[in-house]
N, C-alpha and C positions, 0 to 999 in steps of 0.2 A: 502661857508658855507655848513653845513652839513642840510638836511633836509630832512624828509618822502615823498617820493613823491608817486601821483597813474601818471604810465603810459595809462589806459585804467581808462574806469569804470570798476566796480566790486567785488570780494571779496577780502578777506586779500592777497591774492597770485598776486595780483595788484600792492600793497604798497611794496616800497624798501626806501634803506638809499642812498642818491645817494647825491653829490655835487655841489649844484648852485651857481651862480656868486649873491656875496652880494648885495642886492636893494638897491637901493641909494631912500632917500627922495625927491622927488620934492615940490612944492610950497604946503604949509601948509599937511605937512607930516609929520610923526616921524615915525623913526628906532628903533626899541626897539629890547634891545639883551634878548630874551627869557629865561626864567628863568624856568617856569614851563608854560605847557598848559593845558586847560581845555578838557577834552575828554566827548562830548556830543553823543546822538543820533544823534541828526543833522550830524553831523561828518560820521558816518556809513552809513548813507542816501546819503550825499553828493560823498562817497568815489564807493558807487553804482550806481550813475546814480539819486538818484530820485529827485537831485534838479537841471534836467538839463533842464526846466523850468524857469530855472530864472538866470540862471550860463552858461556861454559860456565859456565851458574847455577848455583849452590851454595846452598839455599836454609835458614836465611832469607838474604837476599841487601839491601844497600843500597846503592841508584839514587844517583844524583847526580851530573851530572859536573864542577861548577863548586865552587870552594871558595873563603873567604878567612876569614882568623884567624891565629891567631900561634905562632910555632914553639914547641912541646912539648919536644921533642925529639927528639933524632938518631941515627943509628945509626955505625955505623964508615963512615972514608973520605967522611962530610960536612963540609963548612968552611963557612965565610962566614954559617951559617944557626945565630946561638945561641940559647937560647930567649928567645921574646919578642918576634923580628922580626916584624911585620907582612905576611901574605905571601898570595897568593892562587895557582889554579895549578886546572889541568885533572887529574882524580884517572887514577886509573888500573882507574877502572872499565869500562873498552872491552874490558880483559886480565881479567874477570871479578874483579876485588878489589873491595871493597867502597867504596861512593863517596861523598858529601856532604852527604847528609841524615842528619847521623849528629853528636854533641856531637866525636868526633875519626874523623879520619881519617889513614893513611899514602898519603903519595905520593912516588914517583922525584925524588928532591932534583933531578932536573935538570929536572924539570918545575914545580920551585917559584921564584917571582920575587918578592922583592919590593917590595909597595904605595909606589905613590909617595905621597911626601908631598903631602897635601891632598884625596886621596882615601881615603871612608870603607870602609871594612867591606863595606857592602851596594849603594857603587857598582859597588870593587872587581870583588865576586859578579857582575855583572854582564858583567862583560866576555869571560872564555878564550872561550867556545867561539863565539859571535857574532861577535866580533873577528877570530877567530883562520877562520873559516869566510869571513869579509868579505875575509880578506886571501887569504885563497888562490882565490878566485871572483876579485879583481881582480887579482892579481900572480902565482899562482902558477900558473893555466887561463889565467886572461884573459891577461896578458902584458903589461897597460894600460902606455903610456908617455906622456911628457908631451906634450900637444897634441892628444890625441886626444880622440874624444868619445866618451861612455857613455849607454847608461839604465839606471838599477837599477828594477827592478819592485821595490813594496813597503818604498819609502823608506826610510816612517817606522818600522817595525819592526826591530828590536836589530840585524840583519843587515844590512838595507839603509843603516839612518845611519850603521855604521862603513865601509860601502863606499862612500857617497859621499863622505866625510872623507878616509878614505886617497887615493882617485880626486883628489880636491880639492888636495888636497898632493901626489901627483906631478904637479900640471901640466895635468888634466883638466877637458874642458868637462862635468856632467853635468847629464841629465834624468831624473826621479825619479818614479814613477806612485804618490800615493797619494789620501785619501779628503780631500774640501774644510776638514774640520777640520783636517788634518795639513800644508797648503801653505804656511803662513809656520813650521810649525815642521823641514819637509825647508829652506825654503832660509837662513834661520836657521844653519845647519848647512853651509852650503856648495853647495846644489842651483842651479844656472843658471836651467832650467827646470823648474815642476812640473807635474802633469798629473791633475787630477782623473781618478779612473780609474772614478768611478761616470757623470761628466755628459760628459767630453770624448770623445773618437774620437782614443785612443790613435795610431794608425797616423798620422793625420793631424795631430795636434798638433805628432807627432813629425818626422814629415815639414818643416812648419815651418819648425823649430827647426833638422833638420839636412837639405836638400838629396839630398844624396847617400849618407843612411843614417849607423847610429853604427856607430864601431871593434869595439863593446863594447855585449852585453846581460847583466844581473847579474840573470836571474830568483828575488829569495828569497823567492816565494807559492808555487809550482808548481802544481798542479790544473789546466792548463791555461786560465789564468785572466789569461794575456797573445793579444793575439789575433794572431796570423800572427809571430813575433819574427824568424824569419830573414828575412819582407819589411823587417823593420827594419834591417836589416844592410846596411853599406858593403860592397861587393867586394873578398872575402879578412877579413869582417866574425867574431867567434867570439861563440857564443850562449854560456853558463854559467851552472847550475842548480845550485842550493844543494843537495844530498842529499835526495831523499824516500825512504820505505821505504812508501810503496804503489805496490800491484802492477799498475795502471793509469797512474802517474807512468809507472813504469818502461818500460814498454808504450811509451807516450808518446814519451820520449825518447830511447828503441833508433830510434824510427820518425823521430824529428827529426833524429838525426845521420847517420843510412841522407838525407837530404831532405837538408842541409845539403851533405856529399862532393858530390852531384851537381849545387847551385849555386855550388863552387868556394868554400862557405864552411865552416865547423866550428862544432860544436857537441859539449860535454861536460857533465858534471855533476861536482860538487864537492861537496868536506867540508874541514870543517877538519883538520890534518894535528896528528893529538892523540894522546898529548899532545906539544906543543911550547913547550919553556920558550925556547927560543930565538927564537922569533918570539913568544912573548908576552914578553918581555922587550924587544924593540924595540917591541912596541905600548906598554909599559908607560914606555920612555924617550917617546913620543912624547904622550902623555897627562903626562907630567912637566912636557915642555915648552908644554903645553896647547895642541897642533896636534889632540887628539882631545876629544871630548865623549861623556861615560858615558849610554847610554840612560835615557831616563826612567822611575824607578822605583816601582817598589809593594811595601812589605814587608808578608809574609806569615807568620803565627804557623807556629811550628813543626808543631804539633800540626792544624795547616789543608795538611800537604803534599798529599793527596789533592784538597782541592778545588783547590788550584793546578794543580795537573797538567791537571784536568778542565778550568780556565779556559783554560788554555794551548791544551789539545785542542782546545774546543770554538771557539778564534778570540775568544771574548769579552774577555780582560784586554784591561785597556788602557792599562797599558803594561808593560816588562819586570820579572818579578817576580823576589823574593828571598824565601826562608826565614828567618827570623831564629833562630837556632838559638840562640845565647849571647849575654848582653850581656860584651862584653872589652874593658879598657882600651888604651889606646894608640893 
């Protein structure tokens, strides 16, 4: 099969198209022949080194952590998945296996869900790990319940528009920080308030908006690039940071949640809890019943993964991209 592979860690000049021997499914596995993949941060992180912490590379080695395409097949002790399902699913390249920038991949049948109807291939690709990272910054750290208020920094990007949706459907008032292009397409989506974050004064927009501070901040920019968050915070108010893996984030946020104890408020950072077909399987019912909207997408030639990555890195895509790995019916 045809796949992206890094030979080393490091930058785009790492990744080639090279030919691996097709992975056969073993005991409660599925083959899924990739259709489109999801291209995260994560992915640019992983493809440099910074998730070698937790990933024992075996090189050549394939990135990817988002997949959707349709079941190959199965291995023993799989059910419900015969070939030809339509199905999408977070790989299980975190456990160092090989991941989705690849013509097939295997992953833990219990982390594969089936696409709901009316969603394609390369919306699909879009969703696990944004989704699934959205929901556990608001439900899983945060704790959001209905009536309360939120901000999500960084709206309109794949993390922040599935956070203010979820937020939106349980019950939540939210304010949303992004760029004056992006303010009828955050509230569009569900957003109360938006908040240009290049021309307003965040603090005091916010202020506003909510009196006596929000329940809830959903930072998905990091870089320090919100300005004071826990002054943004209700009393008993929690801050939550989407995962970064630089080493001044980190610094950062050791130093915010040491600041946060002592104003009687909290603060954590978060990831998506991956793979999890169980909570993508309820994001998946809730996208069925079209309570969620798939980020706005851009397909990407197979053979272009490296410059995705570098778009991704670099802040410039604009909007969330996909691979287009295979055209496949269904």
């Amino acid at each position: 099969m045809k796949a992206i592979v890094i030979d080393r860690v490091g930058g785009s000049d790492a990744m080639k198209l090279a030919d691996l021997p097709m992975p056969v499914p073993g005991p409660g596995e599925v083959l899924i022949r990739v259709a489109y993949a999801g291209v995260n941060p994560a992915d640019w992180k992983c493809r440099e080194g910074y998730l070698g912490a937790f990933i024992e590379y075996t090189f050549p080695f394939v990135i990817g952590f988002d997949a959707a395409g349709a079941v190959q097949a199965s291995g023993d002790g799989v059910d419900g998945l015969p070939p030809g399902t339509r199905v999408f699913a977070q790989t299980d390249v975190g456990a160092g296996k090989w991941g989705a920038y690849a013509e097939y991949v295997v992953v833990r049948h219990d982390s594969v869900v089936p696409i709901p109807d009316g969603l394609s291939f390369a919306e699909a690709a879009a969703v696990p790990t944004p989704a699934l990272a959205a929901w556990a910054g608001v439900f899983d750290d945060g704790g959001l319940r209905g009536g309360q208020k939120l901000l999500v920094h960084g709206g309109a990007g794949a993390v922040g528009m599935f956070a203010i949706q979820l937020a939106k459907h349980a019950g939540a008032d939210v304010a949303a920080t992004c760029s004056a292009a992006n303010r009828q397409y955050v509230e569009s989506i569900g957003c109360d308030r938006s908040i240009d974050y290049r021309s307003d004064d965040i603090g005091h927009a916010l202020r506003a908006w909510a009196p006596r501070g929000v329940d809830l901040v959903i930072d998905a920019v990091g870089g320090g690039t919100l300005p004071d968050p826990l002054g943004m915070l209700a009393p008993g108010g929690m801050l939550v940071s989407i995962m970064t893996l630089a080493a001044a984030d980190a610094g950062r946020l050791a130093a915010t949640a040491d600041e946060a104890a002592r104003r009687g408020l909290r603060a954590t950072t978060t990831f998506s809890r991956m793979p999890s077909g169980e909570r993508l399987g309820q994001i998946a019912a809730r996208l069925a019943r079209r309570q969620l909207r798939v980020p706005r997408i851009e397909s990407v030639p197979f053979g272009q993964a490296a410059r995705a990555l570098d778009l991704v890195q670099s802040g410039q895509a604009k909007g969330k991209l996909v691979l287009h790995i295979a055209d496949i019916g269904g």
